[in-house]
C-alpha positions as CSV (number, residue, x, y, z in Angstrom):
1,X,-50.7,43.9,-40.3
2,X,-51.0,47.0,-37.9
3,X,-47.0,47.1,-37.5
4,X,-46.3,46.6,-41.1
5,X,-48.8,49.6,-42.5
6,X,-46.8,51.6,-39.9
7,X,-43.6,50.8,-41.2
8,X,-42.7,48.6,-37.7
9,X,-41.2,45.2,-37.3
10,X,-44.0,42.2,-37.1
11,X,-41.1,39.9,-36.5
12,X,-38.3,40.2,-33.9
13,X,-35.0,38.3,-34.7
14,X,-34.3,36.0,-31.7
15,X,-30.9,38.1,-30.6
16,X,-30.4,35.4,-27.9
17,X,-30.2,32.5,-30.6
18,X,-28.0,34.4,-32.8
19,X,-25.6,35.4,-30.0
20,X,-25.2,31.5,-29.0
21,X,-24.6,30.6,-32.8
22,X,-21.7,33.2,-32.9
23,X,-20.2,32.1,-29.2
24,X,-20.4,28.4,-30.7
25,X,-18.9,29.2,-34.1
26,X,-16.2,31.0,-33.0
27,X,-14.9,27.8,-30.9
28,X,-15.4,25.6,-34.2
29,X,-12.7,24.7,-36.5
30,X,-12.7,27.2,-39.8
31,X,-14.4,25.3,-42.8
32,X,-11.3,25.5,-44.6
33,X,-9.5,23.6,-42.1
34,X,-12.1,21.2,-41.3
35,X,-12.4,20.8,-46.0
36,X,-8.2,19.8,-45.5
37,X,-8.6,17.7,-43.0
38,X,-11.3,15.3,-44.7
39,X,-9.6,15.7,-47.9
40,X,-6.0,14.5,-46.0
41,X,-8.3,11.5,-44.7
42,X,-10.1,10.7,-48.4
43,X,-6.7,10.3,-49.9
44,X,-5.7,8.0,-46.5
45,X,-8.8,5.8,-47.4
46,X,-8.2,5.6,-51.4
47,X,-4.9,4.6,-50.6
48,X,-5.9,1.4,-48.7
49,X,-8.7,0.6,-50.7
50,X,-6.2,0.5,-54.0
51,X,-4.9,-3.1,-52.1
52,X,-8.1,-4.3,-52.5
53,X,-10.1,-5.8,-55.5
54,X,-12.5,-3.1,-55.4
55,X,-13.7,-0.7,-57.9
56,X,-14.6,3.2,-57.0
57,X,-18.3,4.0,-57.5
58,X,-17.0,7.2,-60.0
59,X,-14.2,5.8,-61.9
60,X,-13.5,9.6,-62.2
61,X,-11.7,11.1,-59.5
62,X,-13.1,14.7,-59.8
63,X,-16.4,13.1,-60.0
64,X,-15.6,11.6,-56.5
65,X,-17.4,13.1,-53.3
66,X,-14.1,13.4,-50.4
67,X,-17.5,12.9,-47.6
68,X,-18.6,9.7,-49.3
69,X,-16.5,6.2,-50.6
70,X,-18.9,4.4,-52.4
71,X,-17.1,0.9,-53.7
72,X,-18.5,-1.8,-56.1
73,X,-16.8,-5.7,-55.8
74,X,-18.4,-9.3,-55.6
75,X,-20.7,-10.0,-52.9
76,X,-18.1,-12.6,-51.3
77,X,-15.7,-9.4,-50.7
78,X,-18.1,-6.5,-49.9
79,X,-19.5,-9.1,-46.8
80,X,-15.9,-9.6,-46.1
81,X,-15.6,-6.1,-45.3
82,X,-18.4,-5.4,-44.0
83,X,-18.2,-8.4,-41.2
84,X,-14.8,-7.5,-40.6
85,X,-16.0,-3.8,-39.7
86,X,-19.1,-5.5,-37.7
87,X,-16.8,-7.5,-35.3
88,X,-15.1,-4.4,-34.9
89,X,-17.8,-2.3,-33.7
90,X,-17.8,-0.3,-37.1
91,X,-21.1,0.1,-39.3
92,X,-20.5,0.9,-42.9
93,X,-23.2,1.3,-45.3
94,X,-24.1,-0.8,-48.3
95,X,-25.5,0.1,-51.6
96,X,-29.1,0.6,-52.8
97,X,-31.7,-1.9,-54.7
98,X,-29.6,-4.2,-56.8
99,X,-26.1,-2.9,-55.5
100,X,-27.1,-3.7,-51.9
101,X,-24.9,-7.2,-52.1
102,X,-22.1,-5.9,-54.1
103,X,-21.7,-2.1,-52.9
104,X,-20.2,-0.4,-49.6
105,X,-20.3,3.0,-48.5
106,X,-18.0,4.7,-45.6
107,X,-19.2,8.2,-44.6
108,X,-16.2,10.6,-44.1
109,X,-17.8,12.9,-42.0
110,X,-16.2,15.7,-39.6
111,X,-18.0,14.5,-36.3
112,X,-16.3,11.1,-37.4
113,X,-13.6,11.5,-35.3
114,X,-10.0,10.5,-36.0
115,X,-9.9,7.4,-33.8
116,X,-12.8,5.6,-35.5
117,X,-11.4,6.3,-39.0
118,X,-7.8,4.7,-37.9
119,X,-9.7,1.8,-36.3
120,X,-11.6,1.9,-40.3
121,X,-7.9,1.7,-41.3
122,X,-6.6,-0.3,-38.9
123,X,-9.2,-2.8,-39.9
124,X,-8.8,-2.7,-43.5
125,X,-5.0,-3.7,-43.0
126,X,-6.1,-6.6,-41.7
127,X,-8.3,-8.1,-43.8
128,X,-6.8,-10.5,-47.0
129,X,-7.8,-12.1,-49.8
């Protein structure tokens, strides 16, 4: 309290940490390209989940997260899916409490990168009912 009676800095910013969160920024992707490029891969994802007799979690698109598919269907289907994805190296979420049996999630995250979310595609082609 010394400092701050003499109008002096009690707390130095740590320069060092800031200048190594510019130097990585600046070799990141811009958030608007990073927000197209998970938005391009939502509408991939919708589009092979309309083949399938499952239901969005938000009927509403606009109410629809582009990070998070969150899809309701019988327990006989949503283990389907999911095996199929488990053979394949892939783990998808399920739903919560009572939804656990008849829910699936798929995270569409940017440090998913683009070959695991063809091999999600890939996948989904080739499953049938």
């Amino acid at each position: 309290f010394d400092l701050a009676s003499k109008f002096q800095t009690i707390n130095t910013p740590n320069v060092l940490n800031l200048y190594l969160l510019h130097s990585v920024l600046k070799r990141r992707k811009s958030i608007t390209e990073i927000d197209g490029w998970i938005r391009q891969r939502e509408q991939q994802i919708w589009r092979q989940l309309q083949r399938f007799p499952v239901q969005a979690g938000s009927t509403a698109p606009d109410d629809r997260l582009p990070t998070v598919f969150c899809c309701h269907a019988s327990p006989e289907q949503i283990r389907k899916i999911i095996t199929k994805w488990a053979e394949n190296g892939l783990i998808v979420g399920k739903g919560y409490g009572k939804t656990i049996d008849t829910t699936f999630r798929i995270a569409n995250f940017p440090q998913h990168d683009e070959e695991q979310f063809e091999r999600l595609i890939e996948i989904l082609q080739e499953i049938r009912f």
